[in-house]
N, C-alpha and C positions, 0 to 999 in steps of 0.2 A: 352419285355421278350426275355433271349436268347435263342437260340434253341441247347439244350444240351440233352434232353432225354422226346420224346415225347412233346416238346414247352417248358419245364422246365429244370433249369440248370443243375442238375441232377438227376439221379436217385431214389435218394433218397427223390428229393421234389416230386418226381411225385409219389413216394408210399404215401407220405404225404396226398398227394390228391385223387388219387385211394381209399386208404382203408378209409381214416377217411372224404372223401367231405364234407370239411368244409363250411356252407353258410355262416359263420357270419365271424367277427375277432376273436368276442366271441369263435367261434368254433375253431379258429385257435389257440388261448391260449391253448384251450382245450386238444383239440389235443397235443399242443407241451410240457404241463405238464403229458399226458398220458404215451406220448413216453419216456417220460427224467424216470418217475418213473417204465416205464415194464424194461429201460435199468439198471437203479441203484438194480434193483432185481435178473438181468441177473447173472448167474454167468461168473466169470471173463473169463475164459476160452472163453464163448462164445459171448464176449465184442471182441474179436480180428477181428468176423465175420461181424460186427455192424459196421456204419459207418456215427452215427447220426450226426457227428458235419460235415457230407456234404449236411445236409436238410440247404436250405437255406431259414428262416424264413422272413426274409427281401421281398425276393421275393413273397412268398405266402400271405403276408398280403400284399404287395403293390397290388396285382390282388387284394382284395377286395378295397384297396382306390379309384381304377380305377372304379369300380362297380357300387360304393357307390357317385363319379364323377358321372358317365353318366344319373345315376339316378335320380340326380339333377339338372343335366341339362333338362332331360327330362321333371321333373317335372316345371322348371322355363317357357320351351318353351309349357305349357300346360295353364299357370297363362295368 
């Protein structure tokens, strides 16, 4: 992960994560349909202040593959 804002690349993934703590991937969909729909109701004016297309979802779901990895590994070295 790079370290751009707080261990996340930007600022805006780290609110991603802050306000909505996503635990699942499920969550992270969630999330990234929430945000896209409070933005499309924004009025435009205040879409200038907005700066969703620098959440980098790529990032925030790859921290759950990583998760969802360790997990399984733990559970194989318990087998």
């Amino acid at each position: 992960m790079s370290e751009g804002y707080n261990g996340w690349p930007s600022r805006e993934t780290w609110l991603v994560m802050a306000w909505f703590n996503p635990e699942t991937l499920e969550g992270v969909e969630w999330a990234k349909e929430a945000i896209e729909e409070a933005y499309d109701s924004t009025p435009d004016f205040l879409r200038d202040f907005i700066s969703i297309e620098k959440i980098d979802w790529d990032e925030i779901r790859s921290h759950f593959d990583e998760e969802e990895d360790e997990e399984e590994e733990e559970e194989e070295e318990e087998d």
